[in-house]
N, CA, C and O atoms as a printed pandas DataFrame, in Angstrom:
     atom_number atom_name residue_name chain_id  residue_number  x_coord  y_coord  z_coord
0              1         N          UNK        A               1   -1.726   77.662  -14.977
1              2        CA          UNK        A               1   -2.980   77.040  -15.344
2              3         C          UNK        A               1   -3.244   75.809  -14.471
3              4         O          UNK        A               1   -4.354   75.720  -13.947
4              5         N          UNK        A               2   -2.382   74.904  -14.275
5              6        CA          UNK        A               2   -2.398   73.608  -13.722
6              7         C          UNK        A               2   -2.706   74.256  -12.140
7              8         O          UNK        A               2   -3.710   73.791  -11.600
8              9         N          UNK        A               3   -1.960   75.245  -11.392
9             10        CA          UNK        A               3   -2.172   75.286  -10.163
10            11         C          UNK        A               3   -3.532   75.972   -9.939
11            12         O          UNK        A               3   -4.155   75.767   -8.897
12            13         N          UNK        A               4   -4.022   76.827  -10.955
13            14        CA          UNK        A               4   -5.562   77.188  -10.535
14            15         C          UNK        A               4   -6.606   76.203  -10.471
15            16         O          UNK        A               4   -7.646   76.373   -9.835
16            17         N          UNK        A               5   -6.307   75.101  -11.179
17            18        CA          UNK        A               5   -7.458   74.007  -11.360
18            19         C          UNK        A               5   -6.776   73.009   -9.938
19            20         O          UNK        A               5   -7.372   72.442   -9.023
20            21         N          UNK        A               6   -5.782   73.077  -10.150
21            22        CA          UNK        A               6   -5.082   72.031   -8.767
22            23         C          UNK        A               6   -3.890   72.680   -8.129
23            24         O          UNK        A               6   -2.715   72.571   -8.479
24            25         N          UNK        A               7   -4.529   73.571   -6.852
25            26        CA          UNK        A               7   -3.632   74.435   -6.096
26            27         C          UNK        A               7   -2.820   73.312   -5.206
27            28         O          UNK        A               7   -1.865   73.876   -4.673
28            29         N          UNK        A               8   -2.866   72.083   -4.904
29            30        CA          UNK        A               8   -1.971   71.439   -4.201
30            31         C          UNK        A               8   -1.311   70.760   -4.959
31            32         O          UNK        A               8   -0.856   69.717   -4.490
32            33         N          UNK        A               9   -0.973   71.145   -6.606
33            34        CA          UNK        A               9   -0.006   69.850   -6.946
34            35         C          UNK        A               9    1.234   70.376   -7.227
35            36         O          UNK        A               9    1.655   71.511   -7.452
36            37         N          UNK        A              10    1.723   69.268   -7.159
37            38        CA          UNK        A              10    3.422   70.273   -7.707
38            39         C          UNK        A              10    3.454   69.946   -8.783
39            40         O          UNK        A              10    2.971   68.973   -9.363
40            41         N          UNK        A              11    4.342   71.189   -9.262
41            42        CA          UNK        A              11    4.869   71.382  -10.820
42            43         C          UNK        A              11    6.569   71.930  -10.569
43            44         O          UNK        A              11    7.087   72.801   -9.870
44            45         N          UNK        A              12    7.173   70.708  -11.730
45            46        CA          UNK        A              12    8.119   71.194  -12.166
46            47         C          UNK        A              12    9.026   71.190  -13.107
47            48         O          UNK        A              12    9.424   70.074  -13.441
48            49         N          UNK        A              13    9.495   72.138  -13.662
49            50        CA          UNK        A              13    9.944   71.970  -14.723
50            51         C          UNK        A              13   11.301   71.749  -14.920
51            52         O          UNK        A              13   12.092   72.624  -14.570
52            53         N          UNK        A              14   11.815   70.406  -15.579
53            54        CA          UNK        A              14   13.362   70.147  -15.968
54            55         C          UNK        A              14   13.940   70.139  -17.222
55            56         O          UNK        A              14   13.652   69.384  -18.150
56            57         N          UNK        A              15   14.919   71.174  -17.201
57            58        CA          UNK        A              15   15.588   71.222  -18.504
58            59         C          UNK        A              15   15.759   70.444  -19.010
59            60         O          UNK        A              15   16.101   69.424  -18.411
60            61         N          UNK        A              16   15.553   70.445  -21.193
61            62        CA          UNK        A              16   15.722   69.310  -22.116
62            63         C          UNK        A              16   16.475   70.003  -22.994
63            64         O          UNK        A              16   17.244   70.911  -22.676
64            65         N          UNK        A              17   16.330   69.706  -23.816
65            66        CA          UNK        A              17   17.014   69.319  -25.034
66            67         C          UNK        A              17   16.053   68.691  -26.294
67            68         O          UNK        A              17   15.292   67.728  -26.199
68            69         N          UNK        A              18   16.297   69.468  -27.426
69            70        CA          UNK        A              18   15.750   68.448  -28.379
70            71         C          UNK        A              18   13.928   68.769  -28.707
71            72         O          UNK        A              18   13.231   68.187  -29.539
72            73         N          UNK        A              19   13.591   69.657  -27.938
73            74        CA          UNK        A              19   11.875   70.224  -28.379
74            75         C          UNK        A              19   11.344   68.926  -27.273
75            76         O          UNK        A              19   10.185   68.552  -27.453
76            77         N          UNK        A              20   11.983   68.374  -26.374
77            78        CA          UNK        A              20   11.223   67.049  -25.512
78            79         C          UNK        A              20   10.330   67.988  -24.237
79            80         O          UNK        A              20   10.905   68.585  -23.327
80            81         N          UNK        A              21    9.154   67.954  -24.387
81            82        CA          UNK        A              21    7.905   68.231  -23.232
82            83         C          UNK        A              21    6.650   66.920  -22.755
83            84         O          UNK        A              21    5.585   66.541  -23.242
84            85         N          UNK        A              22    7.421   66.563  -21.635
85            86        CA          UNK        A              22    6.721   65.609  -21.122
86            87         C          UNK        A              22    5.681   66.101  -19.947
87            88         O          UNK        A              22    5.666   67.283  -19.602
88            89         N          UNK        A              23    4.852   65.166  -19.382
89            90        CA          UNK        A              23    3.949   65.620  -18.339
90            91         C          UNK        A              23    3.691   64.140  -17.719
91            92         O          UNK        A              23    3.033   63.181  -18.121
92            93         N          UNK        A              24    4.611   64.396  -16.395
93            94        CA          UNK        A              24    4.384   62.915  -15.393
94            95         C          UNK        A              24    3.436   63.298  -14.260
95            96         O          UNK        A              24    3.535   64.365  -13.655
96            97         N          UNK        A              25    2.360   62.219  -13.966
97            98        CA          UNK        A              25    1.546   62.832  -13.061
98            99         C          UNK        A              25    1.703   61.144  -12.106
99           100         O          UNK        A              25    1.532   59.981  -12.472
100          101         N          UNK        A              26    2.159   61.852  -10.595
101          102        CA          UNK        A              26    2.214   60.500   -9.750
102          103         C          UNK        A              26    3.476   59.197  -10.275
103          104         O          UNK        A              26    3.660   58.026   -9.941
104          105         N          UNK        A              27    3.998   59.923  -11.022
105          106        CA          UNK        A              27    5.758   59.200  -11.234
106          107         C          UNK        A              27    5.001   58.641  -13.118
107          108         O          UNK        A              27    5.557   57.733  -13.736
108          109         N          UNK        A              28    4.267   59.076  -13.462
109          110        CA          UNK        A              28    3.295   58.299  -14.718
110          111         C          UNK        A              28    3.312   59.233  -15.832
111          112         O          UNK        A              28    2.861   60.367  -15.672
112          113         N          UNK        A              29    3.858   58.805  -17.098
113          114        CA          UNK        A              29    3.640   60.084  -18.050
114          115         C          UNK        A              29    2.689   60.099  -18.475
115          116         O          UNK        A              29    2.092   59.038  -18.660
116          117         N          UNK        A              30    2.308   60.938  -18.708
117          118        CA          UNK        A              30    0.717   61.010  -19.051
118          119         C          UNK        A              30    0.619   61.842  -20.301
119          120         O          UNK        A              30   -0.388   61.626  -20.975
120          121         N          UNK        A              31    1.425   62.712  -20.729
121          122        CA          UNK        A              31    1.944   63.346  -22.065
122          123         C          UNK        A              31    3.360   62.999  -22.561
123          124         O          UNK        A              31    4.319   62.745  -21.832
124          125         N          UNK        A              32    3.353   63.019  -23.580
125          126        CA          UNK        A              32    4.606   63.415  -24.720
126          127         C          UNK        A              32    4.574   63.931  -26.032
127          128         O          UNK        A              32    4.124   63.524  -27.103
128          129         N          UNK        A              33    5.325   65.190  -25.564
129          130        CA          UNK        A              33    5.429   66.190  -27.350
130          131         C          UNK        A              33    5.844   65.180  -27.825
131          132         O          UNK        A              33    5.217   64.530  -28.662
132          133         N          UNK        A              34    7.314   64.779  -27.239
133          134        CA          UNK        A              34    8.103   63.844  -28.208
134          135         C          UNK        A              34    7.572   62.707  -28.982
135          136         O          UNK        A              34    8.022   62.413  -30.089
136          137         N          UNK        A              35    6.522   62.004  -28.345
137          138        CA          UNK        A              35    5.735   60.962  -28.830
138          139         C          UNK        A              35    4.900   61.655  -30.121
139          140         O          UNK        A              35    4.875   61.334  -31.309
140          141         N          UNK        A              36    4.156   62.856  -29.310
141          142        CA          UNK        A              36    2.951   62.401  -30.524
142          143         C          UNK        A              36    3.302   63.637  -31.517
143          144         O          UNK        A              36    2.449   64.010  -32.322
144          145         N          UNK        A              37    4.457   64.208  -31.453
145          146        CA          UNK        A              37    4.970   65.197  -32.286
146          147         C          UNK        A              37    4.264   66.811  -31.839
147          148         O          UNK        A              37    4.723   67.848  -32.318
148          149         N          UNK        A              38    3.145   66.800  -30.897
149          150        CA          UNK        A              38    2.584   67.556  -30.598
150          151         C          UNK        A              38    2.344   68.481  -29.240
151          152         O          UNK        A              38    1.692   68.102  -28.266
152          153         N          UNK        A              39    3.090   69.944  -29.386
153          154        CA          UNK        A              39    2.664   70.260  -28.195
154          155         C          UNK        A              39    1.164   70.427  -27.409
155          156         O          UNK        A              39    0.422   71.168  -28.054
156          157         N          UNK        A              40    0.670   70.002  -26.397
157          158        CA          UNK        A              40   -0.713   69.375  -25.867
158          159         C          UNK        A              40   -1.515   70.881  -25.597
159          160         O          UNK        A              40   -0.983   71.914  -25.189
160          161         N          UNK        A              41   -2.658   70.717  -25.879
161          162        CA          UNK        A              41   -3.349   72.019  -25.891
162          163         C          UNK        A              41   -4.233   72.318  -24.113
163          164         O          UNK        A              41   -4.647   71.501  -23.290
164          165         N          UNK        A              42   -4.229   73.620  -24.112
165          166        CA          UNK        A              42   -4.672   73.378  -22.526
166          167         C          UNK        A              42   -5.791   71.823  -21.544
167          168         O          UNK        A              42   -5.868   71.214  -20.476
168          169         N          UNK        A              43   -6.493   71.941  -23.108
169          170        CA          UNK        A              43   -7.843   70.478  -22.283
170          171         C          UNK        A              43   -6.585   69.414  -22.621
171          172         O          UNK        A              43   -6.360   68.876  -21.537
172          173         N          UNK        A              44   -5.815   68.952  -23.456
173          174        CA          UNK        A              44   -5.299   67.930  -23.133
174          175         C          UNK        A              44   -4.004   68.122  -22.165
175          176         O          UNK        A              44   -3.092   67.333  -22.410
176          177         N          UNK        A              45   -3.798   68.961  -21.200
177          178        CA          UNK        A              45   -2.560   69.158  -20.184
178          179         C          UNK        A              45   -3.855   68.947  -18.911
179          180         O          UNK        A              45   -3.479   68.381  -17.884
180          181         N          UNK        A              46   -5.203   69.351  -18.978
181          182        CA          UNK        A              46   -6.045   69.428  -17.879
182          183         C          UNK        A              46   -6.686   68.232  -17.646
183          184         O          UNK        A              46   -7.054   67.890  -16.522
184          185         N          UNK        A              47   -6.898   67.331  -19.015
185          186        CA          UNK        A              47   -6.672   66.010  -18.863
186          187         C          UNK        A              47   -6.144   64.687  -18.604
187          188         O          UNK        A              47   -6.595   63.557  -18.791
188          189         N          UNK        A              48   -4.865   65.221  -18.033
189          190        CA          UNK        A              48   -3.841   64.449  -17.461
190          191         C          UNK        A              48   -3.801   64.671  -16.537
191          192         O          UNK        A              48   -2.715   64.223  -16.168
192          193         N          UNK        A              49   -4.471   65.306  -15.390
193          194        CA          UNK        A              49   -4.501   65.605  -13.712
194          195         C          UNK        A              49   -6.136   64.765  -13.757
195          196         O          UNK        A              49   -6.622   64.431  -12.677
196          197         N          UNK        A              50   -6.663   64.563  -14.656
197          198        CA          UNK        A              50   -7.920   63.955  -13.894
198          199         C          UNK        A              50   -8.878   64.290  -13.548
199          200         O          UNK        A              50   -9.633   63.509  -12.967
């Protein structure tokens, strides 16, 4: 999903532990399951690229 809306960004994914899904954009988190108890629905993962 992320690379059709933004074919030059990188994505990657690092193993957790614990239900933890973060989303850093430019070294910046910009999501956390862990925070808001919630996994982020596509407009709020498409809202963190900008």
């Amino acid at each position: 999903m992320i690379l059709k809306t933004h074919p030059s960004a990188r994505v990657d994914l690092k193993r957790s532990s614990g239900g933890v899904f973060e989303i850093t954009v430019d070294g910046r988190l910009a999501y956390s399951k862990k925070a808001t108890g919630q996994f982020p629905t596509d407009e709020q993962v498409q809202s963190t690229l900008g």
